[in-house]
C-alpha angles and dihedrals in degrees: 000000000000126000108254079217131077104021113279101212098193118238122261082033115130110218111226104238115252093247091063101055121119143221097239091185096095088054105040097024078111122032130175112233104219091221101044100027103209137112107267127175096043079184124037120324109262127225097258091047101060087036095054087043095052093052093044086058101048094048086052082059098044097253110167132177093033127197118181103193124203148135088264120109107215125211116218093284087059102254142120113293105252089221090062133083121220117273123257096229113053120191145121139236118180116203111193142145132232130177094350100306135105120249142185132188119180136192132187103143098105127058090234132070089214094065092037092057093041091048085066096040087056091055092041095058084042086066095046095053088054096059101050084052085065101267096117085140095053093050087050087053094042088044086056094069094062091059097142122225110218115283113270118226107294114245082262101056093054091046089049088221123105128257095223106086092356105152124191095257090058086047089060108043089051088056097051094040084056096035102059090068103027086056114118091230089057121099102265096007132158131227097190092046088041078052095056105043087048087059097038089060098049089047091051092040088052099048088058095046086242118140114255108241 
């Protein structure tokens, strides 16, 4: 199963480009919430509240063994440590189970985590919905196409340093110690392993806000 940090993006999974990514706020700044049934977040949806949606959702469908992976690092209460800031890179990637099978649903269109997190919460309740309607075959069939790969090597992992106090600096010294002979010009080099190191900076670059180089 997934690391709930860093951020697991699953694999087969196209990232949306950073100038495509949208403010959510206008769209999930009120959310009903399905047992209450009342407005709640008159301002932007807090942490805690797409969190708690999105967990609601995944137990209505059954969902069991849940990850929710992201570049947050999470005190004891589950929310976001006072002494970080957020990460540059926000989005969401859910690891569950469900009927014996491993799943993956993944979200990076909004700015927010908050929005990206609620965005699945939203489908999830949507197939939900579906199956106590009598299309328990069609959610089966929906379900089938999260079937998660297994995770590839974190952006950390490539780069051999740890996610926990990585600065950009450090980020950037591993890369070139492990470039200059992975690079395809030196003398036994590699252009697959060059790749992803390359990949695995920006992606750890951009999960700390900091300005690929």
């Amino acid at each position: 199963m997934a690391e709930a940090y860093p951020l697991r993006w699953p694999e087969g999974w196209p990232r949306t480009p950073a100038a495509q990514l949208r403010d959510g706020q206008n769209v999930f700044g009120k959310f009903r919430d399905r047992d209450g049934g009342r407005y709640r977040s008159k301002g932007a949806l807090t942490f805690a509240e797409a969190r708690d949606s999105l967990l609601g959702a995944l137990r209505r469908v059954g969902a069991r063994d849940v990850v929710i992976s992201s570049n947050f690092q999470l005190n004891q209460a589950g929310l976001p440590r006072g002494d970080r800031a957020r990460p540059g890179d926000q989005a969401v990637a859910v690891y569950f189970k469900r009927r014996g099978r491993d799943l993956v649903m993944a979200r990076d269109a909004f700015w927010r985590f908050e929005e990206n997190v609620r965005s699945l919460a939203l489908a999830l309740e949507a197939m939900a919905q579906l199956e106590r309607h009598g299309g328990d075959l069609m959610t089966e069939r929906a379900f089938t196409g999260f079937a998660a790969l297994p995770p590839p090597p974190s952006c950390w992992a490539i780069l051999g340093i740890e996610a926990a106090g990585a600065t950009p600096d450090a980020v950037q010294r591993a890369f070139r110690d492990q470039s200059r002979q992975a690079h395809p010009d030196a003398a036994g080099g590699d252009a697959e392993r060059f790749k992803a190191l390359t990949a695995a900076r920006a992606d750890a670059l951009r999960a700390l806000g900091a300005p690929g180089r």
